[in-house]
N, CA, C and O of each residue as an XYZ file, in Angstrom:
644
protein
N     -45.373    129.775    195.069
C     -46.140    130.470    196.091
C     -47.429    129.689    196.333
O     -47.979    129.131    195.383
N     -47.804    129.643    197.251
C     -49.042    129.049    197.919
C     -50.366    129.230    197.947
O     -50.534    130.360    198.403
N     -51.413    128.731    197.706
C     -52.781    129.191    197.444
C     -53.701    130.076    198.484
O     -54.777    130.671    198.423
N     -52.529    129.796    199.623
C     -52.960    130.819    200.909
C     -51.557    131.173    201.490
O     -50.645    130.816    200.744
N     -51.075    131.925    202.895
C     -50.585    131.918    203.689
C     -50.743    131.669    205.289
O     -51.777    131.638    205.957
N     -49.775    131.549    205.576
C     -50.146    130.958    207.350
C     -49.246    131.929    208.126
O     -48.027    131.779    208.048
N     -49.794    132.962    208.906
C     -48.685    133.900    210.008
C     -49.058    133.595    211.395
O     -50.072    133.511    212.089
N     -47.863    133.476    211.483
C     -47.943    133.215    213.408
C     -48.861    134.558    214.048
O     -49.130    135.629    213.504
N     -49.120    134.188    215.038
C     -49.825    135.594    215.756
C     -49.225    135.507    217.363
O     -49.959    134.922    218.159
N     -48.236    135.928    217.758
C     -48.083    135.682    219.286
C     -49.569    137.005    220.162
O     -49.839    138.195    220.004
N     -50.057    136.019    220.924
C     -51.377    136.627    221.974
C     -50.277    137.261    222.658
O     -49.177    136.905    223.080
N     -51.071    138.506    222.614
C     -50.626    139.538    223.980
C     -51.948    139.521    225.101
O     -53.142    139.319    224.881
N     -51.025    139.900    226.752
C     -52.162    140.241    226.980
C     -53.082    141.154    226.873
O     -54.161    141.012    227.450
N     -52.888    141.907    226.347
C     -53.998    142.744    226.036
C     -54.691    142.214    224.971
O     -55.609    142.978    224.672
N     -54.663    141.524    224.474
C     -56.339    140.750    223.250
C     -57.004    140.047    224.049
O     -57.987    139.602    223.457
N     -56.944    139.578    225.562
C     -57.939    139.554    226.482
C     -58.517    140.085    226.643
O     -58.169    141.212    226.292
N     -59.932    140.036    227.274
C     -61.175    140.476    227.883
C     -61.352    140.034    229.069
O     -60.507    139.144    229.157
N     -61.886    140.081    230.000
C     -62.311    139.734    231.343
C     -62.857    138.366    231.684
O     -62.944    137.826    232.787
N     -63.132    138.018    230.734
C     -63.493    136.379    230.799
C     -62.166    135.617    230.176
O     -61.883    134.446    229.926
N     -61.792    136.333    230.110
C     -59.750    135.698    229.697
C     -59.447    134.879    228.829
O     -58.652    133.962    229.038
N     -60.212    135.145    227.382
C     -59.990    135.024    226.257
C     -59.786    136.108    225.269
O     -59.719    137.313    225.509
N     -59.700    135.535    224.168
C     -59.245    136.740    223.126
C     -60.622    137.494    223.119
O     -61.658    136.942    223.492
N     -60.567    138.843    222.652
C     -61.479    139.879    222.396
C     -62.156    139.447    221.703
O     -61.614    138.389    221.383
N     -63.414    139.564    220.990
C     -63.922    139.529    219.889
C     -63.424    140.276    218.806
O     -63.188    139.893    217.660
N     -63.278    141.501    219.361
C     -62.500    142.599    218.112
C     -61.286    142.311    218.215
O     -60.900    142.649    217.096
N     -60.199    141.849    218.856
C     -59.285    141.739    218.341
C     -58.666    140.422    217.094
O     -57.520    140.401    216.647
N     -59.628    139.556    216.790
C     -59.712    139.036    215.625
C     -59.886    139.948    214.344
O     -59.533    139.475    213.263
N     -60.330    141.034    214.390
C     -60.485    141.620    213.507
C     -59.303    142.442    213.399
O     -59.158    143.079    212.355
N     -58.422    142.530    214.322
C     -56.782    143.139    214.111
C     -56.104    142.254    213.416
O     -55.459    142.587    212.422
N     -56.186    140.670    213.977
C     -55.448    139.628    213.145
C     -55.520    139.716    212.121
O     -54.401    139.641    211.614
N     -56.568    139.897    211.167
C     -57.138    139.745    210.084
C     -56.671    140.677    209.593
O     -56.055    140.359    208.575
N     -56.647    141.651    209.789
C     -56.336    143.354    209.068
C     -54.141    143.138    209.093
O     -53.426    143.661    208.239
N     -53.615    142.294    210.249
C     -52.418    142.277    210.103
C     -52.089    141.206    208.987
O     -51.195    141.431    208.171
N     -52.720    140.202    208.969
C     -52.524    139.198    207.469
C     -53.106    139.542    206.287
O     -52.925    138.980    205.206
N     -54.112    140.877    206.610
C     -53.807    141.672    204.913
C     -52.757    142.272    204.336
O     -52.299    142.410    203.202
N     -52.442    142.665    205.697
C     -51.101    143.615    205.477
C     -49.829    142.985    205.192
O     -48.953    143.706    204.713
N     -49.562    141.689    205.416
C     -48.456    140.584    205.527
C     -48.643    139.861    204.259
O     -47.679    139.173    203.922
N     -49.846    139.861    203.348
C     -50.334    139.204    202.554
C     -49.976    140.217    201.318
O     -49.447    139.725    200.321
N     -50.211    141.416    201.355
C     -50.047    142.634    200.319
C     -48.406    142.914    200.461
O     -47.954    143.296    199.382
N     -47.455    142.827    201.456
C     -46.465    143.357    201.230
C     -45.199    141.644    200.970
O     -43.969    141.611    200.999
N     -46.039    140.682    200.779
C     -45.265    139.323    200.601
C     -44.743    139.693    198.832
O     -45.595    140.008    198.000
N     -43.322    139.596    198.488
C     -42.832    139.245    197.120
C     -43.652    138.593    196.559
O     -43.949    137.583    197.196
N     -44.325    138.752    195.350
C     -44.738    138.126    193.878
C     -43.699    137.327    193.353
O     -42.699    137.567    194.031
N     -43.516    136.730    192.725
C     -42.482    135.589    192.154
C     -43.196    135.689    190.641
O     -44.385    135.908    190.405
N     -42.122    135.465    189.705
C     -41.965    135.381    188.346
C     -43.268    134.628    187.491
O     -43.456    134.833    186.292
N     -44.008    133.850    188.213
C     -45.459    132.941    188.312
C     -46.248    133.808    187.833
O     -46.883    133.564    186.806
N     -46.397    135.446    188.748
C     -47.075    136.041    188.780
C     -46.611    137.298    187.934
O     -47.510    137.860    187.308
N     -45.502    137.745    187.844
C     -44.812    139.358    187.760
C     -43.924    138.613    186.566
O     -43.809    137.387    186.574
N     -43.299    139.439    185.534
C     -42.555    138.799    184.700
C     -41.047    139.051    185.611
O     -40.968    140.028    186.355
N     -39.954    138.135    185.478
C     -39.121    137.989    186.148
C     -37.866    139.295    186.085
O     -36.787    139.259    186.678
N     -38.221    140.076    185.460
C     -37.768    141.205    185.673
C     -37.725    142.459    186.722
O     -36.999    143.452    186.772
N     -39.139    141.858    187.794
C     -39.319    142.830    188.778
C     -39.670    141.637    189.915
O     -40.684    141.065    190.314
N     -38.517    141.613    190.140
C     -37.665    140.648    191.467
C     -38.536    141.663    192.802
O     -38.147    142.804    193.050
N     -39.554    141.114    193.443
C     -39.675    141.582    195.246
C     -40.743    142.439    194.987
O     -40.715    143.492    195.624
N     -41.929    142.227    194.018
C     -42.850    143.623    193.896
C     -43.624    142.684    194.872
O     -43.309    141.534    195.179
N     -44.630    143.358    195.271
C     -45.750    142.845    196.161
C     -47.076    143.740    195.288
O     -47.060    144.667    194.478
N     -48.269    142.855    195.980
C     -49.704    143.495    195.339
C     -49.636    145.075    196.209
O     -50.367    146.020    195.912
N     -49.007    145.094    196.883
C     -48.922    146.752    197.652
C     -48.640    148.026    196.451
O     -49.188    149.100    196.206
N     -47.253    147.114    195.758
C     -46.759    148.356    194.899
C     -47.681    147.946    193.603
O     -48.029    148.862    192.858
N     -48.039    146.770    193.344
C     -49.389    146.643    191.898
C     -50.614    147.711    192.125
O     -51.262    148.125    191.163
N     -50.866    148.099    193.395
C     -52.094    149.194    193.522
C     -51.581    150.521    194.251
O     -52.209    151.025    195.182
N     -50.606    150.948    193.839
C     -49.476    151.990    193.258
C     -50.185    153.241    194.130
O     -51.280    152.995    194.635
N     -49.741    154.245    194.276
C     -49.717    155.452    195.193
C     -51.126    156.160    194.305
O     -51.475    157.196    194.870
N     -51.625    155.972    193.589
C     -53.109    156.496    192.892
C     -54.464    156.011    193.759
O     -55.521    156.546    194.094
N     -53.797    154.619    193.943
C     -55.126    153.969    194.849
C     -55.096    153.941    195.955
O     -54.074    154.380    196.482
N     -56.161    153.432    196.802
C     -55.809    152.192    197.924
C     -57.176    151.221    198.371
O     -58.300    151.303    197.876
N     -56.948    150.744    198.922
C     -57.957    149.676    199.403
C     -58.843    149.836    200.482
O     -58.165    150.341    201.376
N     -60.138    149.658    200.927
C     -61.262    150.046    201.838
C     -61.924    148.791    202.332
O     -62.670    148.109    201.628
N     -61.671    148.572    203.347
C     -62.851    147.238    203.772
C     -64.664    147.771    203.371
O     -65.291    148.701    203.878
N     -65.051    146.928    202.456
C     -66.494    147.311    202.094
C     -67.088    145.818    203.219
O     -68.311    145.704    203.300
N     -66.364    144.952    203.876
C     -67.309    144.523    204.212
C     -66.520    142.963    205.372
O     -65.588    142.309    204.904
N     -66.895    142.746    206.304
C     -66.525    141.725    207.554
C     -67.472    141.074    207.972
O     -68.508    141.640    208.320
N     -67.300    139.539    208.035
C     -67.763    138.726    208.988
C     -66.588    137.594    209.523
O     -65.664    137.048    208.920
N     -67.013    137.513    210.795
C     -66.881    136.733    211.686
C     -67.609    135.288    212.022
O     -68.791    135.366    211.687
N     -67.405    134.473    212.370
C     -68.154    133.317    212.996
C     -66.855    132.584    213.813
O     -66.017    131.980    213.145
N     -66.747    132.656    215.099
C     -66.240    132.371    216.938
C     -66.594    130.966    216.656
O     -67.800    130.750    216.533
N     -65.639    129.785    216.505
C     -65.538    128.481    216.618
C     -65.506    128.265    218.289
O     -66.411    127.591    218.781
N     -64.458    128.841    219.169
C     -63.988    128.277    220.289
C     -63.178    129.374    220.532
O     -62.469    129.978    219.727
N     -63.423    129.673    222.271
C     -62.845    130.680    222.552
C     -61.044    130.037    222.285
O     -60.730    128.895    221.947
N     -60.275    131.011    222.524
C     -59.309    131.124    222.615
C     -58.413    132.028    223.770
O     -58.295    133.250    223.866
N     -57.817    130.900    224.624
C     -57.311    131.663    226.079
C     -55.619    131.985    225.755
O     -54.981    131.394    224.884
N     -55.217    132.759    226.409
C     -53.767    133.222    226.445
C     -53.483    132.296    226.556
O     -54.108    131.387    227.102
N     -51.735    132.244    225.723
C     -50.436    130.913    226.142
C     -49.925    131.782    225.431
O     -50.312    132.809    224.875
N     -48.515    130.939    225.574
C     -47.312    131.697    224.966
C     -46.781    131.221    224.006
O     -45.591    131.317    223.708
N     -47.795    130.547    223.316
C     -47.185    129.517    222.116
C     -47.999    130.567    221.012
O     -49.087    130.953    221.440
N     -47.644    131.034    219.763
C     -48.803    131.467    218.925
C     -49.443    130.440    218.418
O     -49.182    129.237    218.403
N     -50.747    131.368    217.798
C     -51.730    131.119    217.067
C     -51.256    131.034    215.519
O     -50.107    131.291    215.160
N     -52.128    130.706    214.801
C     -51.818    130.903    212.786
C     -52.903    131.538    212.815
O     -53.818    131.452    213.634
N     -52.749    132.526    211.433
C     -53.984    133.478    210.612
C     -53.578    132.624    209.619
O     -52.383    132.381    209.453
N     -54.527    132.095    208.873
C     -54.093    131.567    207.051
C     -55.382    132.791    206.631
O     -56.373    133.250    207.200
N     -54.615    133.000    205.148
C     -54.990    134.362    204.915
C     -55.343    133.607    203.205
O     -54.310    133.136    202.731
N     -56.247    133.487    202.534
C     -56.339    133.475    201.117
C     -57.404    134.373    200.721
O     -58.086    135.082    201.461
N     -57.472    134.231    199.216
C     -58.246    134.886    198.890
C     -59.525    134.113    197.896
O     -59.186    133.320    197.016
N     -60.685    134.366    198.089
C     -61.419    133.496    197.547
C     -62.505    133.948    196.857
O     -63.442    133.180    196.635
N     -62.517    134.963    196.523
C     -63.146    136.054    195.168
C     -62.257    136.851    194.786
O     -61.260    137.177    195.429
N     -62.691    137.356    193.289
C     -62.376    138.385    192.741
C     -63.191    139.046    191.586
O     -63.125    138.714    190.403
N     -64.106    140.205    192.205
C     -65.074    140.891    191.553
C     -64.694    141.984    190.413
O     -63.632    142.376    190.898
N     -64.814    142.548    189.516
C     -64.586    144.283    189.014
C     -63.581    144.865    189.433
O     -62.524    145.068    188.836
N     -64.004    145.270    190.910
C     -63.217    146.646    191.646
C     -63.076    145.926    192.917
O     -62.600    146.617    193.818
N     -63.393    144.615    193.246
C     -63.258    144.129    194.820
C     -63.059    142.718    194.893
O     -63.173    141.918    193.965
N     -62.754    142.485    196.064
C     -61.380    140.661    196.310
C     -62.030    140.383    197.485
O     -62.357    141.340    198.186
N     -62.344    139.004    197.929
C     -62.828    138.542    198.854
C     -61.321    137.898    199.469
O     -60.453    137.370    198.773
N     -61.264    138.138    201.259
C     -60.291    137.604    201.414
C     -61.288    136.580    202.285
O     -62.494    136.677    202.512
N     -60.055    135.287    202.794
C     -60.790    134.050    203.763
C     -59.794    134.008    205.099
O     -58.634    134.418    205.087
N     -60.320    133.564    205.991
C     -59.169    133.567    206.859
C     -59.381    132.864    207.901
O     -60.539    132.960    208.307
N     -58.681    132.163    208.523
C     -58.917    130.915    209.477
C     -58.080    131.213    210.665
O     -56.946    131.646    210.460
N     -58.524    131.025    211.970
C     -57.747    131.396    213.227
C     -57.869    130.257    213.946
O     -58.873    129.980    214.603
N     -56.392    129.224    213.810
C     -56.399    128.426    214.322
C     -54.821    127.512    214.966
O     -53.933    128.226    215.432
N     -54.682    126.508    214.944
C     -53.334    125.760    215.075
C     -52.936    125.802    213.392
O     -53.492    126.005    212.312
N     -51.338    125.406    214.045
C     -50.774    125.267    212.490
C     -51.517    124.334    211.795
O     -51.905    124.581    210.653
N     -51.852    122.904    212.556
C     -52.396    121.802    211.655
C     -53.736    122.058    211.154
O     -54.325    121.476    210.243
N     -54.221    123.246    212.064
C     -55.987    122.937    211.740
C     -56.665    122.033    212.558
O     -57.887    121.898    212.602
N     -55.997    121.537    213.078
C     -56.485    120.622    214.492
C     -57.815    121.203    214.822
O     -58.866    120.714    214.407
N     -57.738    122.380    215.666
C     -58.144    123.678    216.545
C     -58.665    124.949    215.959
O     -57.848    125.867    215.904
N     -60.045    125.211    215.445
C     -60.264    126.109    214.735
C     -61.046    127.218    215.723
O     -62.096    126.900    216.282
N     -60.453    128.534    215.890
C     -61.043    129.345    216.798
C     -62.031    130.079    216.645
O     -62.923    130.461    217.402
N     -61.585    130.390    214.661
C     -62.998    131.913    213.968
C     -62.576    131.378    212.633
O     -61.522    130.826    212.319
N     -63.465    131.620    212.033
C     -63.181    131.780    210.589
C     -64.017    133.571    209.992
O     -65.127    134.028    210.265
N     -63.292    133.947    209.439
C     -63.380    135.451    208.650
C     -63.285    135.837    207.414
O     -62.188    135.788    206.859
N     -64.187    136.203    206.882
C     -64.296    137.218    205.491
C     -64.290    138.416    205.533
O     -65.176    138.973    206.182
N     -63.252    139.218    204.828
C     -63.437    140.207    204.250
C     -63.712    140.536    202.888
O     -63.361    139.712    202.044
N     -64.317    141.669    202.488
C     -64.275    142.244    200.809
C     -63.850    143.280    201.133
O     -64.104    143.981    202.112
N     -62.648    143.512    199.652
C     -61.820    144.459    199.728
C     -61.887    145.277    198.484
O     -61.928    144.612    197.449
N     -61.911    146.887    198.325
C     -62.313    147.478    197.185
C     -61.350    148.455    197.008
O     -60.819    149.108    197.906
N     -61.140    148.533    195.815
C     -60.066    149.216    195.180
C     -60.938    150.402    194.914
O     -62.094    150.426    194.490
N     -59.877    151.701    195.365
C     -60.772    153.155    195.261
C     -59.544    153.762    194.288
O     -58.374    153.379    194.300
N     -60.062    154.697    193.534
C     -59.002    155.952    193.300
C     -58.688    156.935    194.259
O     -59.634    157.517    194.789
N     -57.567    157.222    194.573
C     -57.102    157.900    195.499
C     -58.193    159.439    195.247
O     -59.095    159.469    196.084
N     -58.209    160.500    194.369
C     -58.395    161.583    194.045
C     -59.972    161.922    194.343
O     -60.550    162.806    194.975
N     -60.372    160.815    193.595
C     -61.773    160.601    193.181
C     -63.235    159.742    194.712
O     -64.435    159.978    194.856
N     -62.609    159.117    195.230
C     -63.101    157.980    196.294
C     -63.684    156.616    195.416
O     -63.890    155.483    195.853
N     -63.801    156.938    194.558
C     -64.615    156.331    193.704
C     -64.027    154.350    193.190
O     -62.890    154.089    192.797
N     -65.071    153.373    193.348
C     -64.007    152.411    193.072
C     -63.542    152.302    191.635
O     -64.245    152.970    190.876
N     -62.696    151.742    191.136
C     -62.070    151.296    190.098
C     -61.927    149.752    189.943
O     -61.942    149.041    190.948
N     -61.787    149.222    188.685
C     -61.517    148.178    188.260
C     -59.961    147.825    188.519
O     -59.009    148.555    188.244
N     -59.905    146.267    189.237
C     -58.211    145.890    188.924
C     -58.378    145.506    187.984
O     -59.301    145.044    187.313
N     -56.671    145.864    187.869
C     -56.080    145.174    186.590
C     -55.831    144.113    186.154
O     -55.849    143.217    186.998
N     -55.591    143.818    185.127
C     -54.601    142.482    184.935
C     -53.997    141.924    185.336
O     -54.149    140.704    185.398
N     -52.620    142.813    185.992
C     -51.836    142.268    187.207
C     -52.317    142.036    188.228
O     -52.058    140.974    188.796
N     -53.344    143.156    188.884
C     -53.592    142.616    190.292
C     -54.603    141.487    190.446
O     -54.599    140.989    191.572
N     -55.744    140.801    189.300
C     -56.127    139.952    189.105
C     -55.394    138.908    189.214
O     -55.548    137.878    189.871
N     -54.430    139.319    188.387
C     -53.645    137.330    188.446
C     -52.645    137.406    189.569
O     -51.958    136.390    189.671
N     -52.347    138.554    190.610
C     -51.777    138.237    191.750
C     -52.467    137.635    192.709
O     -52.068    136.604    193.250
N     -53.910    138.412    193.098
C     -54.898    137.516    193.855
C     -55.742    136.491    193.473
O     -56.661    136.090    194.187
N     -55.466    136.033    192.339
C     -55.832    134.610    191.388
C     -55.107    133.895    191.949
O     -55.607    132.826    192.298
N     -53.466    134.164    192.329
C     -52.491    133.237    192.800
C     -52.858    132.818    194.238
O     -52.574    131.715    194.706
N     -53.544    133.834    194.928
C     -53.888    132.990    196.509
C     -54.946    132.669    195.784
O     -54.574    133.166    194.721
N     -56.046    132.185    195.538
C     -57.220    131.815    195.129
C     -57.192    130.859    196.212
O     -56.111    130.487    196.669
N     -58.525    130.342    196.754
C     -59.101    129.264    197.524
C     -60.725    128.872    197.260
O     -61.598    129.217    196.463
N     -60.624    128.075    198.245
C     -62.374    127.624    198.571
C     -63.097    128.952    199.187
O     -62.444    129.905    199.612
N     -64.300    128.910    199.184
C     -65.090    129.690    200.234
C     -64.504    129.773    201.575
O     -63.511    129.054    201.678
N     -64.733    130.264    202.370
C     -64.679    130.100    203.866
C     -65.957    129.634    204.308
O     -67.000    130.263    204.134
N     -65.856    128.379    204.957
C     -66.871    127.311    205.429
C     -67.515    127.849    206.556
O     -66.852    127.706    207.584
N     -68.390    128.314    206.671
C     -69.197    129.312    207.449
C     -70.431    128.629    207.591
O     -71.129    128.254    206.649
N     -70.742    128.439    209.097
C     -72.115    127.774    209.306
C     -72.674    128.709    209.082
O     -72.231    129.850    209.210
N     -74.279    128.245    208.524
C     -75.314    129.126    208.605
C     -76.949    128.599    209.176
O     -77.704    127.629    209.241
N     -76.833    129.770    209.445
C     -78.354    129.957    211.053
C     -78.998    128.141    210.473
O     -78.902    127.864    209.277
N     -79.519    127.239    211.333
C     -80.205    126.343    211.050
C     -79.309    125.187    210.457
O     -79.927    124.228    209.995
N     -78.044    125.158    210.414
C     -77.323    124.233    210.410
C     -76.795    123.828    211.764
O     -76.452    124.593    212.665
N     -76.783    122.486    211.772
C     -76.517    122.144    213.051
C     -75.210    121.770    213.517
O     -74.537    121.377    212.564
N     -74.591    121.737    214.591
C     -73.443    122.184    215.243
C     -72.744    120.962    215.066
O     -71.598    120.838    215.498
């Protein structure tokens, strides 16, 4: 398994805006669909002992919990106009705190040629009952250990273009 993933995104028109590029917010759908593509992908024996063939980090944070965006940024490389060719989300993960996982995420061509946004999320593990966060486990540590990456390369104010 791979230190990230890469999902196609076919543009609809509707992730346009009036200036006839993608939304601003609808990057933040991409992102939320390659969590979701990222949590329900098979674990492999690397990660899970080879006895539980097809689990995903979905069923590792089991019907007690679930997960809460504590936190998003954005930074808009280059707009991006409709075609009918898709886009890639690469989706890794590039922290892992206590009770919360930094994901990274790049919106661009397959090669990377063409970079449109780059995105962070932090993601926090709650108890279902309680709201309250909780510590992952063992397992779900060394599942999102397995995407592990770099930072997401994010200009900041006073760096130059």
């Amino acid at each position: 398994m791979p230190d990230s993933l890469y999902m196609p995104v076919q543009l609809r028109f509707g992730d346009m805006d009036a200036y006839g590029h993608v939304n601003n917010v609808v990057y933040l759908q991409y992102f939320e669909n390659a969590r979701v593509q990222l949590a329900h992908t098979p674990l492999d024996e690397v990660v899970l002992p080879a006895d539980r063939p097809g689990q995903t980090f979905d069923d590792l944070v089991g019907p007690e919990r679930f997960t809460l965006v504590g936190r998003q940024e954005i930074e808009y490389r280059q707009p991006l106009s409709y075609r009918n060719r898709p886009v890639f989300v690469k989706i890794w993960v590039t922290d892992v705190g206590g009770s919360s996982y930094d994901f990274g995420y790049l919106v661009a061509e397959r090669d990377e040629s063409t970079v449109y946004a780059l995105g962070a999320t932090t993601m926090v593990l709650v108890d279902r009952s309680t709201g309250a966060p909780v510590r992952l486990t063992a397992e779900q540590r060394a599942a999102l250990e397995h995407w592990h990456g770099e930072p997401v390369p994010f200009r900041r104010r006073g760096e130059r273009r």
